[in-house]
Legacy VTK file of the C-alpha trace (Angstrom):
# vtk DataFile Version 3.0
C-alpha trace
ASCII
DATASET POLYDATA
POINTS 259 float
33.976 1.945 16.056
33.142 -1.226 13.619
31.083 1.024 11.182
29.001 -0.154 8.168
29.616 0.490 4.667
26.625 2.231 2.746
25.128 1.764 -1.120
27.130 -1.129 -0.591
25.846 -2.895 -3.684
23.734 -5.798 -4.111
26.147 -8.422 -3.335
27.371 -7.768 -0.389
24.391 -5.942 1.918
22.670 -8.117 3.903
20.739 -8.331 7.057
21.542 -11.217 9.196
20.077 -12.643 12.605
21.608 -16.088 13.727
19.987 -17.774 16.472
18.494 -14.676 18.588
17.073 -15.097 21.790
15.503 -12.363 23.405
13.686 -12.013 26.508
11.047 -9.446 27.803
10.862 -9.168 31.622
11.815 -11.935 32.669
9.705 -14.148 29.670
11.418 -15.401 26.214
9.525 -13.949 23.746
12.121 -14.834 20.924
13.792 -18.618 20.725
16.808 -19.100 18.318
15.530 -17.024 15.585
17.183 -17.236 12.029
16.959 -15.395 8.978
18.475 -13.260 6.237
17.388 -10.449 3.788
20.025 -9.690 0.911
20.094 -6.777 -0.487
17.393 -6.605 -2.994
14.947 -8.864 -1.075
11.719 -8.071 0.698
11.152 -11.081 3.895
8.438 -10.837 5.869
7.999 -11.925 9.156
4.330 -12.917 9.356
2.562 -14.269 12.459
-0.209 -13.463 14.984
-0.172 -10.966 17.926
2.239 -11.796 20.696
4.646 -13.764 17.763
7.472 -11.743 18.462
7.137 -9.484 15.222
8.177 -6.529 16.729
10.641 -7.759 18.943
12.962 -8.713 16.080
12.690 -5.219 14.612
13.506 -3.407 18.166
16.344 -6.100 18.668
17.883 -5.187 14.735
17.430 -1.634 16.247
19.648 -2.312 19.675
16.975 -0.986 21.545
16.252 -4.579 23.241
19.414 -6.864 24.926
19.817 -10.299 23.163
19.709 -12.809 25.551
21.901 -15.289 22.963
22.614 -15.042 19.075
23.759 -12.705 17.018
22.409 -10.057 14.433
24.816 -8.969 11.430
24.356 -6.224 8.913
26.873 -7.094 6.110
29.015 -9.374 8.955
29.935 -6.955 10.844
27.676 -7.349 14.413
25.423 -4.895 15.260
25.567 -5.054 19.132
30.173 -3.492 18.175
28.578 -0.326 17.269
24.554 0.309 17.184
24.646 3.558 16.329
26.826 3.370 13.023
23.924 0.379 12.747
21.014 2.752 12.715
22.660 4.514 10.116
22.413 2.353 8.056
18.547 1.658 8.288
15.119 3.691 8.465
12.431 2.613 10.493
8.994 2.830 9.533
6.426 1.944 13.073
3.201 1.166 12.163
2.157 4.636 13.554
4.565 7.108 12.517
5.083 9.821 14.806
4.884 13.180 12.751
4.283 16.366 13.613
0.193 17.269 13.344
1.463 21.251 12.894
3.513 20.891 10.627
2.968 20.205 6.454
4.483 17.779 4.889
7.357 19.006 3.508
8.295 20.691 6.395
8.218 17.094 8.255
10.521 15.908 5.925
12.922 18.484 6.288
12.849 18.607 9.893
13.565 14.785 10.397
16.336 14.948 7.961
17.702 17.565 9.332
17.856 15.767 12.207
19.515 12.711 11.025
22.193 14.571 9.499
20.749 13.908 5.905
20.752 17.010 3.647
17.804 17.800 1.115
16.013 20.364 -1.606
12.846 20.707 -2.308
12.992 18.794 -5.878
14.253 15.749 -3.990
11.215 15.847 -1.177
8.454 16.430 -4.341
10.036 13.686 -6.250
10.168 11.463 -2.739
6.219 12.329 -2.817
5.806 11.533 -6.422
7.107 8.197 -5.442
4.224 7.833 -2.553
1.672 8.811 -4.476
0.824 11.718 -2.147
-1.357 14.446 -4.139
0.414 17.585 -4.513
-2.504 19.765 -3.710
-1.994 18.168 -0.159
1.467 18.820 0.848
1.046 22.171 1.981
-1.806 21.074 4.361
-1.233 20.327 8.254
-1.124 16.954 8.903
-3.779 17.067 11.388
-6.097 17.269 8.060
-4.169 14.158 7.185
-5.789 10.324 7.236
-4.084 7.320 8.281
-2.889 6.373 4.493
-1.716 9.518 3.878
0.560 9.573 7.148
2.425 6.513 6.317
3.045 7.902 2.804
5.115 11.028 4.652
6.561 8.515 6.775
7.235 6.394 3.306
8.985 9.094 1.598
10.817 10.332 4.910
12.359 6.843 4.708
12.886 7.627 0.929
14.719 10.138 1.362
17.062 9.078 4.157
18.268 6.841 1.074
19.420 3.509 3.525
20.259 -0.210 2.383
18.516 -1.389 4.875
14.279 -0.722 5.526
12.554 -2.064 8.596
8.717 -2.153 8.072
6.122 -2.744 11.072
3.061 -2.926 10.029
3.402 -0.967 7.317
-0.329 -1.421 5.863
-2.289 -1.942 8.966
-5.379 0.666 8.757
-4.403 1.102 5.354
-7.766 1.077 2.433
-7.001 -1.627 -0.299
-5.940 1.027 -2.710
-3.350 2.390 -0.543
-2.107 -1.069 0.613
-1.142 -1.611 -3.607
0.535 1.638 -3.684
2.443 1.086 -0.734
3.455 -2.690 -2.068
4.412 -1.274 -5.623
6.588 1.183 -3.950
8.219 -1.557 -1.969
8.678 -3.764 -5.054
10.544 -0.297 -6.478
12.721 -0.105 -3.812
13.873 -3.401 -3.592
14.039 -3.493 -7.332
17.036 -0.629 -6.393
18.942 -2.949 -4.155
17.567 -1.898 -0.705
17.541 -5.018 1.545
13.942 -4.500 2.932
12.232 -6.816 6.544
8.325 -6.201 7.111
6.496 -7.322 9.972
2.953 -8.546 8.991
0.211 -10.354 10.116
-1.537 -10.307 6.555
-0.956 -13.248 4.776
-2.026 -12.179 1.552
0.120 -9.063 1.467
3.137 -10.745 2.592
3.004 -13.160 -0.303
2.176 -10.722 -2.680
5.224 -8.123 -2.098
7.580 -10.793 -0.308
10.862 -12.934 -2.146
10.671 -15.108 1.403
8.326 -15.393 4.208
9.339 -15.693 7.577
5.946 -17.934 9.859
6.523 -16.504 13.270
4.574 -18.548 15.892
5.340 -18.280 19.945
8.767 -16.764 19.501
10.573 -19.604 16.991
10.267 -19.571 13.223
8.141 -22.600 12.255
8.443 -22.000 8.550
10.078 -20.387 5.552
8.947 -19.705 2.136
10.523 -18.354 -1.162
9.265 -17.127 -4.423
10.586 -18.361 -7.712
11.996 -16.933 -10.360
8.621 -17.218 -12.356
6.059 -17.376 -9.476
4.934 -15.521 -6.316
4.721 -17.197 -2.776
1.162 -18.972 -2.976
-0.977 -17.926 -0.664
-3.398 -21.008 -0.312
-0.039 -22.739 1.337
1.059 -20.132 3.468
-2.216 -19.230 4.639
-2.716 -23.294 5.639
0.299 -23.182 7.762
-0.391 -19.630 9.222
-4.419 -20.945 10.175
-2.178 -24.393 11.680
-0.050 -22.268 13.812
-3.324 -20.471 14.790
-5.300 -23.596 15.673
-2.420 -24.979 17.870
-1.839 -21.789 19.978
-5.797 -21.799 20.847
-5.991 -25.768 21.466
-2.787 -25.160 23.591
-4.965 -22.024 25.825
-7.954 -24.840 26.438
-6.024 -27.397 27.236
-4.137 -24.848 29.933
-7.371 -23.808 30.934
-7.695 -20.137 32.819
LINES 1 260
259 0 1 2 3 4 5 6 7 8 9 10 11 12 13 14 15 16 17 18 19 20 21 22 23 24 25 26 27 28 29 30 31 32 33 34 35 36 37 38 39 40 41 42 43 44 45 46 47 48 49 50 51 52 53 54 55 56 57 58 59 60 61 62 63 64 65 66 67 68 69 70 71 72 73 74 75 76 77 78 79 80 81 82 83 84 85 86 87 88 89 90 91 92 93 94 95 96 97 98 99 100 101 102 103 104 105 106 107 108 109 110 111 112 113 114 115 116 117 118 119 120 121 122 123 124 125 126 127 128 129 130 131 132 133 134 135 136 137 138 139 140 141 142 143 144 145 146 147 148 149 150 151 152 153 154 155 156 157 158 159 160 161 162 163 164 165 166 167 168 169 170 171 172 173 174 175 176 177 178 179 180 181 182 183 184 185 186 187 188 189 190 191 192 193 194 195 196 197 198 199 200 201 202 203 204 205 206 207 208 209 210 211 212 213 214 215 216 217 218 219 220 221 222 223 224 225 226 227 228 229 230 231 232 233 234 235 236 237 238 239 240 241 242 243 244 245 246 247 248 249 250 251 252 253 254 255 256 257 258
């Protein structure tokens, strides 16, 4: 076993993918693919449906061959030992699947339970605190729950399981603007702790507002990059030119193909 080194520090954590390739029966859906999130960085992959957003994520997660390329958490390659890999990172889907019987402190303890991650109850409330779930909630089934409120659980669950490294699909999609703030603050937080943090995003304006780089994701290949500076955030005006550009092409592309 290769095995990863948690809390690693801000230094030396990072997430790595070096010219992946991945293909989806029998089509590539991702073509030389390169980026890197140190620890303390939010990037964001943002591009259209069909852009291979998700892809990457289930490839950092081993749960899709790579065709060609490599993906590294702190050099050490994922593919030598995925499950001491998934240790080392939560997963947040866009639709978390929590139980709809179950409150939400008792989801929390039941999923880390199950990964092996021990808890108390001052630890979950304080995880909550963080998400800005009410506490005359908690005790309620989750069926009562909405969407917002779900991901908050899911949020905290990921809090909790206190990884380096978050993976984030969709994390706002379905989300009210009120919620999508909350949620971006506590990203901002956790990055601001050293966490080494990739979200998946077709919303251009959130990406640039939480992101240190942005990832453009058109047809499989990353067309573009973009970092914040020390002083300023991503501008939005530019990347949402270059995201409506990538747009444009992919429908001028379908006519000229024709049905």
């Amino acid at each position: 076993m290769v095995g990863y080194q948690l809390h690693s520090g801000f230094n030396t954590m990072q997430l790595q993918a070096q010219s992946l390739c991945v293909a989806r029966s029998g089509k590539d859906v991702l073509s030389g693919v390169s980026f890197s999130v140190n620890a303390g960085e939010v990037y964001a992959l943002l591009g259209g449906n069909g852009a291979g957003k998700s892809t990457t994520l289930l490839s950092v997660l081993g749960f899709l061959p790579i065709a060609s390329g490599r993906i590294r958490i702190s050099n050490k390659e994922v593919s030598c030992d995925i499950a001491a890999a998934r240790q080392a990172i939560s997963y947040l889907p866009e639709s978390a699947s929590l139980y709809e019987h179950l409150n939400a402190n008792e989801n929390l303890d039941y999923f880390l339970q199950l990964a092996g991650n021990a808890t108390c109850q001052q630890a979950m409330s304080a995880a909550l605190d963080q998400v800005s779930l009410a506490p005359e909630v908690r005790l309620k089934k989750l069926r009562t729950y909405s969407k917002g409120m779900r991901q908050k659980v899911a949020i905290a669950l990921a809090i909790l399981r206190d990884t380096d490294i978050l993976l984030l699909d969709e994390p706002t999609s379905g989300l009210d603007p009120s919620a999508i703030d909350e949620f971006h603050h506590t990203v901002r937080e956790l990055a601001n702790k050293g966490k080494a943090i990739l979200m998946v995003t077709h919303d251009v304006y959130g990406a640039c507002q939480v992101a240190d780089k942005i990832g453009l994701l058109h047809g499989g290949t990353l067309v573009g990059e973009f970092s914040a500076t020390d002083n300023e955030r991503i501008n939005t005006e530019t990347v949402h030119r270059a995201f409506s550009a990538t747009a444009h092409t992919s429908k001028t592309t379908l006519a000229t193909q024709g049905p």
